[in-house]
Kinemage of the C-alpha trace (Angstrom):
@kinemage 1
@onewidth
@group {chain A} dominant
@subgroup {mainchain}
@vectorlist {calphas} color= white
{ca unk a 1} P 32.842 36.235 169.631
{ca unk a 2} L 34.576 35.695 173.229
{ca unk a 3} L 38.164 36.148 173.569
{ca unk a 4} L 38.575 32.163 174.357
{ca unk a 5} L 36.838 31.102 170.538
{ca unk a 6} L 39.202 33.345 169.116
{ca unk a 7} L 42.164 32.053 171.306
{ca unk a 8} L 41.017 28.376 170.619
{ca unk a 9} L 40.547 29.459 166.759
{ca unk a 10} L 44.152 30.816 166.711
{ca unk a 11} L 45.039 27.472 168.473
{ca unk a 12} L 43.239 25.307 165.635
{ca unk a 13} L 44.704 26.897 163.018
{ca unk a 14} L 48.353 27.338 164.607
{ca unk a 15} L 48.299 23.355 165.294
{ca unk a 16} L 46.016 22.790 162.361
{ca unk a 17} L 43.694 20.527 164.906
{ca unk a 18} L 40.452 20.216 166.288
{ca unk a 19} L 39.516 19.800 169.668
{ca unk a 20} L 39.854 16.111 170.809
{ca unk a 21} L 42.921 15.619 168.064
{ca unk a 22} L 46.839 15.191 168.587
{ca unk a 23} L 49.292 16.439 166.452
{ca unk a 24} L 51.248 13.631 164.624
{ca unk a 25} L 54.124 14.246 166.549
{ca unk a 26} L 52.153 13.851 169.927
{ca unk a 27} L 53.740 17.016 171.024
{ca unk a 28} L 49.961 18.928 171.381
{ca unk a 29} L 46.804 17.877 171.516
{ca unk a 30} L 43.234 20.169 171.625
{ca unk a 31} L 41.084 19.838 174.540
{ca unk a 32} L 38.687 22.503 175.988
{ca unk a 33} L 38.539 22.550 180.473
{ca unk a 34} L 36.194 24.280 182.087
{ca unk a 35} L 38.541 25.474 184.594
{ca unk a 36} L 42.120 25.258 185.798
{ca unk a 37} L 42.206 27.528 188.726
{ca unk a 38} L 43.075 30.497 186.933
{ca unk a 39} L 40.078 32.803 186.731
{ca unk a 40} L 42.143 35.800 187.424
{ca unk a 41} L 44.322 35.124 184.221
{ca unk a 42} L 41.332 34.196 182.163
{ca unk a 43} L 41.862 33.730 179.220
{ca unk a 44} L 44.342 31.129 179.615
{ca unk a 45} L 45.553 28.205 178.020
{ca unk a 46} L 47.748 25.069 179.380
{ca unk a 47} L 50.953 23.818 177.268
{ca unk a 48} L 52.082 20.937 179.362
{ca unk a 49} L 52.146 22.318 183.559
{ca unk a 50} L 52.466 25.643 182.218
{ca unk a 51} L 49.749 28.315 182.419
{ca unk a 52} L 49.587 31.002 179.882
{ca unk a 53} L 47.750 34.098 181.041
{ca unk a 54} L 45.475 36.902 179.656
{ca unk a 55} L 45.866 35.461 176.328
{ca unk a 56} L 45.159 37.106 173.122
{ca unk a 57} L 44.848 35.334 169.470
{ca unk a 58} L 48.732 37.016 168.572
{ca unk a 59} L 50.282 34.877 171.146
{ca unk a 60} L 49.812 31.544 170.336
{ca unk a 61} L 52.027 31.201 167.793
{ca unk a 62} L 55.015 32.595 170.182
{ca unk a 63} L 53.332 29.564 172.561
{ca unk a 64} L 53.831 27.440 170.285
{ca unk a 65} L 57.081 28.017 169.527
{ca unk a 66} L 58.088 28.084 172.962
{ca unk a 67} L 57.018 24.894 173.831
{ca unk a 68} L 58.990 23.016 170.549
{ca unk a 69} L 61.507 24.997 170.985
{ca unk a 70} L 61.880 23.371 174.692
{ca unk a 71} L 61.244 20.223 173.780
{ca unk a 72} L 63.801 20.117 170.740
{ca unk a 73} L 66.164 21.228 173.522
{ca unk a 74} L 65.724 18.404 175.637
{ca unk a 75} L 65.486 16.028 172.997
């Protein structure tokens, strides 16, 4: 399997979605891009404007995190 599956597999299971689904909270949802101008990262993943980089499965969940944790603080 390519490194993306298992990034969007750690995804899936982190959010507990499927592509094309939003969490409840509307916080994430799961969509697949062909491309966001960041070939030289790949793989990457977007959480809001931000690009993640050279991604591997172990650091979604620290993604994750990162992005409630930010918008908890600006709740």
């Amino acid at each position: 399997m390519l490194a993306k599956g298992k990034i969007l597999d750690a995804f899936k299971k982190e959010l507990n979605l499927e592509v094309g689904q939003t969490t409840p909270d509307g916080l994430f949802s799961l969509t697949c891009l062909r491309c966001v101008g960041a070939c030289g990262l790949a793989p990457v993943a977007m959480v809001g404007d931000k690009v993640y980089g050279r991604l591997a499965p172990a650091d979604v969940k620290n993604i994750v995190k990162e992005f409630k944790d930010l918008e908890a603080a600006n709740a």
